[in-house]
C-alpha positions as CSV (number, residue, x, y, z in Angstrom):
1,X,15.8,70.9,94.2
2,X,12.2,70.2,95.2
3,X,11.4,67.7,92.5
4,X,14.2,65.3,93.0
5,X,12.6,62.5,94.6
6,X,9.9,62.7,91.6
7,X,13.0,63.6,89.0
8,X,14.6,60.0,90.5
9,X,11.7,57.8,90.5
10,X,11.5,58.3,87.0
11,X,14.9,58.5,85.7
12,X,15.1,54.8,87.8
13,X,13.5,53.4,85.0
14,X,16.1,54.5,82.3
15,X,19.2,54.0,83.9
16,X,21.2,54.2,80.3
17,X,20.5,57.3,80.7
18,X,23.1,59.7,82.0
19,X,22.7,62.7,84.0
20,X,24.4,66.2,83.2
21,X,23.0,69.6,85.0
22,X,22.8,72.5,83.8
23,X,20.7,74.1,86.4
24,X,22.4,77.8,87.8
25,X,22.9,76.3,90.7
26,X,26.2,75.0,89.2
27,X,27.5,77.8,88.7
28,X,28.5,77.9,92.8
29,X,28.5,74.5,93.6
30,X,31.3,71.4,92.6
31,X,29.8,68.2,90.8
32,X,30.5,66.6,94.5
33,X,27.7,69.2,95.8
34,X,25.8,69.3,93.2
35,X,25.5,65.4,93.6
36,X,25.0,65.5,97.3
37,X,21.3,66.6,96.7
38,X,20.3,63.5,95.3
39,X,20.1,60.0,96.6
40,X,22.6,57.4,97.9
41,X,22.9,54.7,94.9
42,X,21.3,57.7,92.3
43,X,24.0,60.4,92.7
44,X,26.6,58.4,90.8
45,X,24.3,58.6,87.7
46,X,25.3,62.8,87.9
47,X,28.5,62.7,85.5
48,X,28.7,66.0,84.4
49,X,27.6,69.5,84.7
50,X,27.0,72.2,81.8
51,X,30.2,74.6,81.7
52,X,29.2,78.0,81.8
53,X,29.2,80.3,79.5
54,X,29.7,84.1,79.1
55,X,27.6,84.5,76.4
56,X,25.6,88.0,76.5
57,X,24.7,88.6,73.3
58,X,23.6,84.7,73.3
59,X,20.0,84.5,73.1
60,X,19.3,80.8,73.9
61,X,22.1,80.9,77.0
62,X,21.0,77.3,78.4
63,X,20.9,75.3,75.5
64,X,24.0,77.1,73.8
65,X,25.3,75.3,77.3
66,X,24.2,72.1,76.4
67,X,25.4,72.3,73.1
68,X,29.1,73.3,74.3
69,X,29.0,70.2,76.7
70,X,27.5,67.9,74.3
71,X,30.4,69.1,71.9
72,X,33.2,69.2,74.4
73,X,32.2,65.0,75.7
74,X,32.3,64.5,71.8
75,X,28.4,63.4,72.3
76,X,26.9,66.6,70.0
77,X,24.8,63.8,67.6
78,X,23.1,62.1,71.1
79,X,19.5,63.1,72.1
80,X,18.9,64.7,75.1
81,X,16.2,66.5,77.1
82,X,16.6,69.3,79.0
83,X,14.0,70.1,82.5
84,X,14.0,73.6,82.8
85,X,11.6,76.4,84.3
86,X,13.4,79.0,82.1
87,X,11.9,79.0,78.7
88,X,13.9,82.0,77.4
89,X,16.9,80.2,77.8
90,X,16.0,77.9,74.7
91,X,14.6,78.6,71.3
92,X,10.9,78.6,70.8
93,X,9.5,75.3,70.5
94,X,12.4,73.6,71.6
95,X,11.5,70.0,71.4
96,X,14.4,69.2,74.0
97,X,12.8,71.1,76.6
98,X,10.7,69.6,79.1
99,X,9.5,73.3,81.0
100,X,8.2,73.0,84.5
101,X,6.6,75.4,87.0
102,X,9.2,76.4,89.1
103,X,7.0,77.0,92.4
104,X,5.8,73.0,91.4
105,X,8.7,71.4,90.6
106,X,8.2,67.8,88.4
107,X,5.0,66.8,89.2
108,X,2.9,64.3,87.6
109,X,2.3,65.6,84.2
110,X,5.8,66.8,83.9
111,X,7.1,63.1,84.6
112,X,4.9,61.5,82.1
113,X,6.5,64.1,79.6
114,X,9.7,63.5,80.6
115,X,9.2,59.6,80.0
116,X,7.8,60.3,76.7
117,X,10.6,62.9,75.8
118,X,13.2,59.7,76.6
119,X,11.1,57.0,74.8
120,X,11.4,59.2,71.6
């Protein structure tokens, strides 16, 4: 997870904001390890992780994710923004997506879109 320190300062600022992830690395990690990469006093904002899906005739596997746990928590009418290097794992033009360069991680740019993604 290289851009968690720059993924926390940001999200510091917005702390109604909770925290679900949907990265693959879920899929062989708990939500106790999953949490463990990120800061004391920042890993409790972690609720959740995306199930994960079986899906292979989905086309849009990532955000059919997001959809399932959005449903699921009974939050399906909430905003949210997904940070993601994968851009074939969501529709084109997805407004949710925030897509980074996965050899970069969240650098500056990508934060002030993320803020701007949360403001809206």
């Amino acid at each position: 997870m290289v851009f968690v320190p720059n993924f926390e300062r940001v999200m510091r600022d917005y702390p109604e904001v909770d925290i679900v992830i949907s990265s693959a690395w879920r899929e062989s990690s708990s939500l106790v390890e999953l949490q463990s990469h990120f800061s004391q006093g920042f890993k409790e904002r972690i609720i959740d992780a995306t199930p994960v899906l079986q899906l292979l005739d989905h086309k849009y596997l990532r955000q059919a994710e997001i959809t399932a746990w959005l449903r699921d928590a009974g939050r399906e009418y909430e905003s949210w923004v997904a940070i993601d290097d994968s851009d074939w794992l969501f529709p084109p033009e997805c407004r949710n997506l925030i897509l980074v360069n996965g050899q970069v991680g969240l650098d500056m740019e990508t934060a002030d879109r993320l803020r701007r993604a949360i403001k809206n």
